[in-house]
TIVO-65025 format. One record per residue (C-alpha): residue in three letters; y, z, x. Coordinates in pm, 1 decimal. Layout:
// TIVO-65025
REC   residuo          y          z          x
REC       ALA          Y          Z          X
...
***
This chain:
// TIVO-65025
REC   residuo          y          z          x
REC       UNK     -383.2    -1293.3     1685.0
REC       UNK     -671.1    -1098.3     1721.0
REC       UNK     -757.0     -771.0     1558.3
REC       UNK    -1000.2     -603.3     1254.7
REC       UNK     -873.1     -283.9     1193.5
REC       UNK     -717.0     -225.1      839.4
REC       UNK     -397.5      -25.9      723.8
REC       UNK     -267.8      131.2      439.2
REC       UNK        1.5       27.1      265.3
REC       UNK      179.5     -319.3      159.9
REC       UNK      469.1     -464.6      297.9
REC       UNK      589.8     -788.9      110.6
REC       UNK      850.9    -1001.4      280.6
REC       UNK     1078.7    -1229.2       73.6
REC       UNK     1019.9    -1582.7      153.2
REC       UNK     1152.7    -1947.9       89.7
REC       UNK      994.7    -2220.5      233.5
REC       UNK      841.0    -2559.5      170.1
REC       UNK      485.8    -2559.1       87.3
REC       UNK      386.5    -2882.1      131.9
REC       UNK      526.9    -3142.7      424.0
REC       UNK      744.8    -3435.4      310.6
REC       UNK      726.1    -3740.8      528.0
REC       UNK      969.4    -3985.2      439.2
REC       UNK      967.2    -4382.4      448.0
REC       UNK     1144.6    -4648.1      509.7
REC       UNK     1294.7    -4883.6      259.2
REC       UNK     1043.1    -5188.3      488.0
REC       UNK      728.4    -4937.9      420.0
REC       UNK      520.6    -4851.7       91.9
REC       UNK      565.9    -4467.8      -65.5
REC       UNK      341.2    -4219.6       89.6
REC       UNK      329.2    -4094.8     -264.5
REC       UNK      365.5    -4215.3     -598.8
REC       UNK      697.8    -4134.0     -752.0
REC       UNK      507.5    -4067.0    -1116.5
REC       UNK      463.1    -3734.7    -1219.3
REC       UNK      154.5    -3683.0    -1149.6
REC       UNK      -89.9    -3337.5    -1286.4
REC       UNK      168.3    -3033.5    -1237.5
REC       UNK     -132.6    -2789.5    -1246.8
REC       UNK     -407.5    -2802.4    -1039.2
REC       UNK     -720.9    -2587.2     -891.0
REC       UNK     -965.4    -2603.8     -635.6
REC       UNK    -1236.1    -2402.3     -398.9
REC       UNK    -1393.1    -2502.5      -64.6
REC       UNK    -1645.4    -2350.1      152.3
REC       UNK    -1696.1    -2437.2      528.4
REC       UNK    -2017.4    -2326.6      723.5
REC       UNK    -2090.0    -2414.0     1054.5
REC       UNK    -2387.4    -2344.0     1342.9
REC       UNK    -2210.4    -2399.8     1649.6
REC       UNK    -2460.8    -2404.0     1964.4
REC       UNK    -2331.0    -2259.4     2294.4
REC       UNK    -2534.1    -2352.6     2599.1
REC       UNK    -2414.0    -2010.9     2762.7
REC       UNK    -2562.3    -1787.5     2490.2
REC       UNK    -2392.7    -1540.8     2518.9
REC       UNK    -2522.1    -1204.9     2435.4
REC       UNK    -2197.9    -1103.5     2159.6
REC       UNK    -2211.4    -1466.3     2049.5
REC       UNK    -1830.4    -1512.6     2108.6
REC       UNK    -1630.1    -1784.0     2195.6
REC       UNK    -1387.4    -1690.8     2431.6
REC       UNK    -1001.7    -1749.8     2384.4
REC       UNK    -1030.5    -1889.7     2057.8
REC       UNK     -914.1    -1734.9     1700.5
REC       UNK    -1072.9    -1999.5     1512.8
REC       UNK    -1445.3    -2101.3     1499.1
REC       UNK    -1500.2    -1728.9     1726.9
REC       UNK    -1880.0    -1725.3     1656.9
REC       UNK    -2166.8    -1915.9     1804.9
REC       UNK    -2555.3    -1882.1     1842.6
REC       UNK    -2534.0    -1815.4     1464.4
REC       UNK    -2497.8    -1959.6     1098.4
REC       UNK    -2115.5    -1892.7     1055.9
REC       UNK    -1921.0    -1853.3      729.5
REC       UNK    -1608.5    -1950.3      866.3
REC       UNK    -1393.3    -2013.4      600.1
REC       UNK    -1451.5    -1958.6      194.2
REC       UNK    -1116.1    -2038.0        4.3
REC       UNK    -1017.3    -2067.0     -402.9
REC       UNK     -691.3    -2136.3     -481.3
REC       UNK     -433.3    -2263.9     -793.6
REC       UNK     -134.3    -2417.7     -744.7
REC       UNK      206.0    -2547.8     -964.5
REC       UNK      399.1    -2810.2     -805.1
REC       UNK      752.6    -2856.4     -821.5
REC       UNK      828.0    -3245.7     -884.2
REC       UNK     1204.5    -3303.1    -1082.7
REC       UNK     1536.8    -3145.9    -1027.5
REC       UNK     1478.6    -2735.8    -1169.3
REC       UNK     1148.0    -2772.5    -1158.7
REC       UNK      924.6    -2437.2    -1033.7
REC       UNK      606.9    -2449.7     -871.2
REC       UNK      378.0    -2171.5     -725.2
REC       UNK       95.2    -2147.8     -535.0
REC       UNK     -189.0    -1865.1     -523.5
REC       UNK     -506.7    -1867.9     -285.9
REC       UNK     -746.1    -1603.3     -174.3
REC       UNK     -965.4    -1664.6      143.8
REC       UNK    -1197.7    -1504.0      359.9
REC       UNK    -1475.6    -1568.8      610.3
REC       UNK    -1471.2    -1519.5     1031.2
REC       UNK    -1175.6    -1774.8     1070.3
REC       UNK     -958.5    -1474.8      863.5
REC       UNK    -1067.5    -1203.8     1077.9
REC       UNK     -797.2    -1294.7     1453.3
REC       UNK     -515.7    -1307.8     1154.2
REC       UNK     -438.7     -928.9     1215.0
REC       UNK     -368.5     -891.2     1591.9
REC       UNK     -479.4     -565.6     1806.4
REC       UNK     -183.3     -343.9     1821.2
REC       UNK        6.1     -369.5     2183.4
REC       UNK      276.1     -162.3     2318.0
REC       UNK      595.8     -246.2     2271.6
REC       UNK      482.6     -589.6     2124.6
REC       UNK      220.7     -640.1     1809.8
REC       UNK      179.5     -388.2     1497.8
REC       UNK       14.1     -486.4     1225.6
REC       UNK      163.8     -443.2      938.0
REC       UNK       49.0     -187.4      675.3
REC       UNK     -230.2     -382.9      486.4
REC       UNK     -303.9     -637.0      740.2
REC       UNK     -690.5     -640.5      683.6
REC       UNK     -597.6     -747.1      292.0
REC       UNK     -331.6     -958.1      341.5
REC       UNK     -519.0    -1154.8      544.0
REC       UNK     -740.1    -1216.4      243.7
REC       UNK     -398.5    -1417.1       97.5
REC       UNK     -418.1    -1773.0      175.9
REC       UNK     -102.4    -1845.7      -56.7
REC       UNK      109.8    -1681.8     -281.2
REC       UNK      480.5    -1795.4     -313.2
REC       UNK      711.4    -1957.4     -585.6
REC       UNK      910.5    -2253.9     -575.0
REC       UNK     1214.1    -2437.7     -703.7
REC       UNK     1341.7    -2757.1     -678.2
REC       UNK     1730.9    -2663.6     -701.8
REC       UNK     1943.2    -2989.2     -771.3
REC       UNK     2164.7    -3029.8     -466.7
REC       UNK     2221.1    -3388.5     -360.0
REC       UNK     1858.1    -3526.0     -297.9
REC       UNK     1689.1    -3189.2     -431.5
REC       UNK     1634.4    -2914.2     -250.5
REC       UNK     1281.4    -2738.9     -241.1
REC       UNK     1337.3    -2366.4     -218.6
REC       UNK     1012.6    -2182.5     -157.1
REC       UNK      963.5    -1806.2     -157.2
REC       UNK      605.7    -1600.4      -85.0
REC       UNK      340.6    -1612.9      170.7
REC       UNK      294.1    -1997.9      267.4
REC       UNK      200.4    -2292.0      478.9
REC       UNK      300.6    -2272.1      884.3
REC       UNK      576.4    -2539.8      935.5
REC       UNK      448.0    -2575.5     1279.8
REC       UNK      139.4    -2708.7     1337.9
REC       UNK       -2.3    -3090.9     1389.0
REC       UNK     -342.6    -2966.8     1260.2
REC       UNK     -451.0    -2729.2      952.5
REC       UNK     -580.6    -2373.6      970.8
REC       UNK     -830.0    -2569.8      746.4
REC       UNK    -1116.8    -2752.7      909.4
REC       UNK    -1111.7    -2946.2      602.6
REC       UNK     -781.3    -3108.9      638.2
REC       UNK     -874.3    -3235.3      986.9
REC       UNK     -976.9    -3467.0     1246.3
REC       UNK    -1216.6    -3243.2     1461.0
REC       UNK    -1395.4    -2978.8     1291.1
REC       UNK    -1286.2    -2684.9     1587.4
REC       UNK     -922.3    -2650.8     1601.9
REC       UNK     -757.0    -2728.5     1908.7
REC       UNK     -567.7    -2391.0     2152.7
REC       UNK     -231.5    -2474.4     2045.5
REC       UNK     -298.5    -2469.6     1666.0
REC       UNK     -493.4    -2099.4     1737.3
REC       UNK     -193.0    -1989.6     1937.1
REC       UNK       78.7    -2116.7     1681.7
REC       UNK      174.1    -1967.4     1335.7
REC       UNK      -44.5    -2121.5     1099.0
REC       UNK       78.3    -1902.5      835.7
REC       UNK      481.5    -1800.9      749.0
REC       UNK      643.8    -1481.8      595.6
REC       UNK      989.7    -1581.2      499.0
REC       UNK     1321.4    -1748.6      356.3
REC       UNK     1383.4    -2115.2      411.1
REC       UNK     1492.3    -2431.3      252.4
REC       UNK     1377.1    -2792.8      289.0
REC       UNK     1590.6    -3092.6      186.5
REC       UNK     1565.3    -3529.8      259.7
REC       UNK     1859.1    -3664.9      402.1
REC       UNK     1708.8    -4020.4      339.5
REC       UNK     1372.7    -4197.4      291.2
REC       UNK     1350.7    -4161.1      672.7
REC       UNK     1412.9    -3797.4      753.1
REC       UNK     1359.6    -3431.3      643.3
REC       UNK     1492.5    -3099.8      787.6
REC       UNK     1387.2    -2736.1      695.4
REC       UNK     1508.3    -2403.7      790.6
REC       UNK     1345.3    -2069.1      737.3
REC       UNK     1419.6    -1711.9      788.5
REC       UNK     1103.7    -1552.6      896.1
REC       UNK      931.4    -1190.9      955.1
REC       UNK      797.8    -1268.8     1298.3
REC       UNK      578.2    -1564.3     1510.4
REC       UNK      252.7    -1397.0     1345.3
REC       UNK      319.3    -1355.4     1016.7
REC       UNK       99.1     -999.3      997.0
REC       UNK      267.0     -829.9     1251.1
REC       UNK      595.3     -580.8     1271.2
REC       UNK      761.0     -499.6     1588.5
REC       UNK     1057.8     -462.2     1455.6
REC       UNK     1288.0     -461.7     1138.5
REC       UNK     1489.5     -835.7     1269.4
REC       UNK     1390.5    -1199.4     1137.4
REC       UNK     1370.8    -1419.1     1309.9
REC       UNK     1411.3    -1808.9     1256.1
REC       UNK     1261.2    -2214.7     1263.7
REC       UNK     1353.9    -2536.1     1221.3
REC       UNK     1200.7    -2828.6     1161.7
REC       UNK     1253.9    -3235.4     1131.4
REC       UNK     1022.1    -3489.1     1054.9
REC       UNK     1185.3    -3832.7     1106.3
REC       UNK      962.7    -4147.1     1055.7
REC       UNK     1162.4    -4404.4     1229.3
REC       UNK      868.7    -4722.8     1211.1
REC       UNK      641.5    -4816.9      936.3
REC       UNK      342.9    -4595.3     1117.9
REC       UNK      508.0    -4356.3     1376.2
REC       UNK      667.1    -4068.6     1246.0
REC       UNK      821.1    -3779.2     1493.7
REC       UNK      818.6    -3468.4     1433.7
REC       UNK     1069.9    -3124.5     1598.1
REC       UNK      984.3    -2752.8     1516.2
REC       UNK     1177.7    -2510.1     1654.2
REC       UNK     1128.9    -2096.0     1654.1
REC       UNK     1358.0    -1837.4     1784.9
REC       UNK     1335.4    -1475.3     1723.3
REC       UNK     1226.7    -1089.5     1818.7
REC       UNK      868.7    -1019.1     1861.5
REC       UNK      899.2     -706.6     2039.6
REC       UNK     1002.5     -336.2     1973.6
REC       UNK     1315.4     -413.0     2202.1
REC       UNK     1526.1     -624.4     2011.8
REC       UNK     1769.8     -698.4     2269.6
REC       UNK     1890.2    -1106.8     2220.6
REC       UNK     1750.4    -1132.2     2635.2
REC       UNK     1389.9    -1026.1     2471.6
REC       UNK     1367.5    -1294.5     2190.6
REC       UNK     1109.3    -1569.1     2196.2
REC       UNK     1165.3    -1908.4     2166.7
REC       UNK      882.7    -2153.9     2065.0
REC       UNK      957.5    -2567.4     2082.9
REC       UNK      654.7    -2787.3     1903.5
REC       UNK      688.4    -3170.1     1931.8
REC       UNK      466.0    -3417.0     1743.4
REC       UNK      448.9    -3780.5     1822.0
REC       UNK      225.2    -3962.0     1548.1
REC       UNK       80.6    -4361.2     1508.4
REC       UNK     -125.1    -4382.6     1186.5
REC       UNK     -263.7    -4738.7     1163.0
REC       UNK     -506.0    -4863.4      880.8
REC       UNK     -810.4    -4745.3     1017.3
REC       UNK     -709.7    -4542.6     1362.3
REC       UNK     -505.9    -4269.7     1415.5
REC       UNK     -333.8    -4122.0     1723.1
REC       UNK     -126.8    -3824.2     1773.0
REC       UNK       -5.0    -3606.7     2051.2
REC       UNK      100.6    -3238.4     1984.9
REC       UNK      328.6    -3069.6     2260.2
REC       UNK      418.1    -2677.3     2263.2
REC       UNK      617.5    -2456.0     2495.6
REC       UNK      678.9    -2087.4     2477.7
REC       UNK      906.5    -1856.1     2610.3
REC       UNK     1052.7    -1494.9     2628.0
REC       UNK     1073.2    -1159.9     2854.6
REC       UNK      816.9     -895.5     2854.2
REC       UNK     1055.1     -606.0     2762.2
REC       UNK      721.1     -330.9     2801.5
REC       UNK      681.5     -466.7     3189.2
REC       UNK      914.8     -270.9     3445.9
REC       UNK     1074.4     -612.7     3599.1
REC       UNK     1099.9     -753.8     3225.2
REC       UNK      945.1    -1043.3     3352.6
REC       UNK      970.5    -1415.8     3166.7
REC       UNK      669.9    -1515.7     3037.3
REC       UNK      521.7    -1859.2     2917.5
REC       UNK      268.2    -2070.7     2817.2
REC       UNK      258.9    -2466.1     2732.7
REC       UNK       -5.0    -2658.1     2600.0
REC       UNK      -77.5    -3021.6     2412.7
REC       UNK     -372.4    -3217.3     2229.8
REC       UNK     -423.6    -3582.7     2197.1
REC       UNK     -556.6    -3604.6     1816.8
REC       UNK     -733.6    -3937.4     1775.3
REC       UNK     -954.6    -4046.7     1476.4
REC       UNK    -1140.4    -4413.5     1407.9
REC       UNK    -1280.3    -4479.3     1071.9
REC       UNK    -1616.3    -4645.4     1088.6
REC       UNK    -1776.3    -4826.5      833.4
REC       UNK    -1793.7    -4642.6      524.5
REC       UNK    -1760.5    -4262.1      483.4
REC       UNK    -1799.2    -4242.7      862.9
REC       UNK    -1561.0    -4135.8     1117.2
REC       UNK    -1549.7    -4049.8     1513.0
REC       UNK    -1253.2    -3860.6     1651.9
REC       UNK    -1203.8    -3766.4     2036.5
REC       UNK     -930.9    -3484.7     2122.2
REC       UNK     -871.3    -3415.3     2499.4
REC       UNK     -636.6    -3107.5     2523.4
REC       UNK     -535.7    -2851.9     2772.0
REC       UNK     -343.3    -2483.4     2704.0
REC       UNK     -196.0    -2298.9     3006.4
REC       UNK     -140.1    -1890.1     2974.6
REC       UNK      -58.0    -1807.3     3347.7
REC       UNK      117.2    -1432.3     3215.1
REC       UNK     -205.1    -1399.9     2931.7
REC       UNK       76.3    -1361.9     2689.3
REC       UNK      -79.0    -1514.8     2422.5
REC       UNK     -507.6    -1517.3     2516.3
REC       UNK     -449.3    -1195.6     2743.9
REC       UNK     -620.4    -1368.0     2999.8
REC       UNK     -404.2    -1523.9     3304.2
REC       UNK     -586.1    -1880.3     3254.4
REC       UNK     -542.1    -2188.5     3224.9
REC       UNK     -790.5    -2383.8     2946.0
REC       UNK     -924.0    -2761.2     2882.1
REC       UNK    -1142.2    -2914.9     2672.5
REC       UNK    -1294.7    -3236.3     2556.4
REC       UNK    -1363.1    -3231.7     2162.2
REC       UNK    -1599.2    -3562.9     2030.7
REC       UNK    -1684.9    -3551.7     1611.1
REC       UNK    -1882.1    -3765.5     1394.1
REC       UNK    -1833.9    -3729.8     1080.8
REC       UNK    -1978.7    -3868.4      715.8
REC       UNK    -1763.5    -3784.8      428.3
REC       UNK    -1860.9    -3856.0       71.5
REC       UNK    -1674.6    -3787.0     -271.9
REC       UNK    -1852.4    -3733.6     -560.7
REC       UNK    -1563.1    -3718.8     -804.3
REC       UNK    -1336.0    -3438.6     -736.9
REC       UNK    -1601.0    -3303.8     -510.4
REC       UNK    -1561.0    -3367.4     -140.3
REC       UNK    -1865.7    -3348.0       84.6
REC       UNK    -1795.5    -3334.4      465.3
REC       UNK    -2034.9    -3321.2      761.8
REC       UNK    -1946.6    -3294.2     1092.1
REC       UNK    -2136.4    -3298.8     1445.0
REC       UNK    -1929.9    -3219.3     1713.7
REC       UNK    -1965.5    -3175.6     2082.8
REC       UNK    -1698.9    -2979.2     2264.5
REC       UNK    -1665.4    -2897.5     2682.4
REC       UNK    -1452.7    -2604.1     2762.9
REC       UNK    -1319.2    -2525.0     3075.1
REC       UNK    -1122.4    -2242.4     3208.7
REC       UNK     -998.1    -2130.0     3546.5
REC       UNK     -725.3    -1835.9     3682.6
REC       UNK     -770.1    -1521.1     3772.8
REC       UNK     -871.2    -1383.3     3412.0
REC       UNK    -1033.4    -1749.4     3320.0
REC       UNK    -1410.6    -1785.3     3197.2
REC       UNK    -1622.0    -1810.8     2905.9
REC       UNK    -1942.9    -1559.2     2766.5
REC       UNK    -2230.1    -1601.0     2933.2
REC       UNK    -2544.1    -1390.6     2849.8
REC       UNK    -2599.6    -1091.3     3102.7
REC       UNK    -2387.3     -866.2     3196.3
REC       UNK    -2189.0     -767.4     3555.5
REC       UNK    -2182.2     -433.6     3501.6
REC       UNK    -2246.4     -218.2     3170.0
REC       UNK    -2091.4     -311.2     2898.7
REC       UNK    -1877.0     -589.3     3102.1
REC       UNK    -2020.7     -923.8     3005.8
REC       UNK    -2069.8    -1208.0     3248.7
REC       UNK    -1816.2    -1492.8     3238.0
REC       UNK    -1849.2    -1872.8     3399.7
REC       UNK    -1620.3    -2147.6     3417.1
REC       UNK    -1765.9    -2403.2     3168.5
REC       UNK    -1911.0    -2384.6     2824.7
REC       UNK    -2081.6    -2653.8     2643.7
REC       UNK    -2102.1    -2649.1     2291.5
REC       UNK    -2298.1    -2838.1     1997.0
REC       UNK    -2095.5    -2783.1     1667.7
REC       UNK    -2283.2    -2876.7     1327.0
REC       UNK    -2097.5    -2817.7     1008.3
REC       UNK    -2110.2    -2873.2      595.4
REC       UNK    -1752.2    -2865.6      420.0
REC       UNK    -1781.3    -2898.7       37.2
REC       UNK    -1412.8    -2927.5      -96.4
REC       UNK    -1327.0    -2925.3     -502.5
REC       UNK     -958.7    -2990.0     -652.3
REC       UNK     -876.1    -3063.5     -980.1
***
């Protein structure tokens, strides 16, 4: 997911999707959301800006191996995003959603292109500038089912692109190495009060990429079988490289366990990945595996702590392209304060990285050779960051 170089061109993919997660509840628990229509329309901005500190100081101010949150030693923009949206509430009902974004977190969206494997799309470096833009309909079948169609939401992740919408303010590995973002055609329907399923029809695992002219496909289940523990089961399966061949296609597994009590929550976030490298002579498999512990305590008041131990393990470099294998140790404070439909968040956050293999290491400031930076083992980092959030 890495790249900055633009293209010309646009290529729109048809999409239908859900833009917004549905957890059911039991008949024992209360709603997770009021069943009155609520405001159809609604608007909103936010702006996050962070200085993160790293201990290494590293001479390009990078953070190694990570899409998200990539620059340190400096006052970073990281994320700017406006946005309108139309939501889809009663049987043939339509919704939409539109959102523009930019700032550093936007710039890994459009990956480097690789033989046989990622090619960005034909205006990559704009699209990337899209956080949203699909249409919706609730079609009445059974329960309702939410039809969604555009550029949307990843149906993957335990966290959110967002730092907003989060525990920690840094995003763990496995949410920068999953799709946070989805091309394609899909459905979403509730059985019951207790459980959801989705399918989509996708244009790839990143969603500005085109290796080929395939889809390629998810699934997903959220089924909240107590009053606070909810599981959830996404599924991916597709071509990502110029060799189409069914022995080439990738197959992605998330798994979500989540306990959300009155004041604490805990959640663990499991991912696996698989599939052959069909530009290596041997066509070798290839995987990677990685999981977070999410935990958050709210304090007195608007503050909060959360503590997320995590590891991510790349031993072909198939998805960091580095043979490595990563943990880290993420600690936040955080005050937040709403001032009506304002939302002020600040976060200070400590993080320890550590990575070992034989491509492992993070920045350090020198160099080993020209032009080859040094790398160590460890990285400490001091994260402080202002979040202002409006919606309508």
């Amino acid at each position: 997911m890495r790249g900055r170089e633009s293209h010309g061109s646009l290529i729109v993919v048809i999409v239908m999707c859900l833009f917004s997660r549905l957890y059911a509840v039991p008949a024992s628990a209360e709603p997770l959301h009021d069943s009155s229509e609520s405001k159809q329309w609604r608007y909103g901005a936010s702006v996050d800006v962070s200085y993160g500190l790293n201990f290494n100081f590293p001479e390009n101010n990078l953070f190694r191996s990570k899409d998200t949150t990539p620059r340190t030693n400096e006052l970073a923009p990281n994320m700017g995003v406006v946005y309108v949206v139309k939501d889809a509430q009663r049987l043939r009902d339509w919704g939409m959603e539109l959102g523009l974004q930019g700032g550093y977190d936007t710039d890994a969206l459009v990956p480097p292109e690789q033989a046989g494997r990622d090619r960005a799309v034909p205006g990559a470096d704009v699209l990337r500038h899209l956080a949203r833009a699909n249409v919706s309909y609730l079609a009445p079948v059974g329960n309702g089912l939410l039809l969604t169609a555009g550029l949307m939401k990843g149906y993957i992740n335990y966290e959110s692109f967002y730092a907003k919408n989060n525990m920690n303010y840094t995003r763990a590995y496995v949410t920068d190495y999953s799709p946070n973002f989805l091309f394609g055609v899909g459905s979403r329907y509730a059985i019951d009060q207790n459980l959801d399923i989705g399918f989509h029809v996708m244009n790839g695992f990143q969603y500005l990429t085109h290796a080929n002219n395939l889809p390629s496909y998810g699934a997903e289940m959220d089924w909240r079988f107590a009053r606070r523990v909810t599981f959830s089961q996404n599924l991916y399966y597709g071509p990502d490289q110029a060799d189409t061949s069914l022995r080439f296609w990738r197959f992605f597994s998330d798994s979500q366990l989540e306990w959300r009590g009155d004041e604490i929550t805990v959640a663990l976030a499991y991912d696996i990945g698989t599939e052959r490298a069909a530009e290596q002579e041997r066509h070798e498999r290839t995987f990677w595996t990685g999981a977070a512990l999410f935990t958050r305590w709210d304090l007195a008041g608007p503050w909060s702590i959360a503590v997320r131990p995590e590891w991510f393990w790349d031993p072909n470099g198939r998805m960091t392209d580095s043979r490595q294998l990563l943990w880290a140790v993420t600690t936040t404070l955080g005050y937040e304060q709403h001032i009506g439909p304002q939302r002020w968040i600040t976060r200070l956050e400590y993080r320890y990285d550590n990575s070992t293999g034989r491509d492992g290491g993070f920045f350090k400031n020198g160099d080993i050779a020209p032009g080859t930076p040094r790398t160590v083992q460890g990285q400490h980092l001091i994260f402080v960051s202002i979040l202002w959030a409006f919606d309508s």
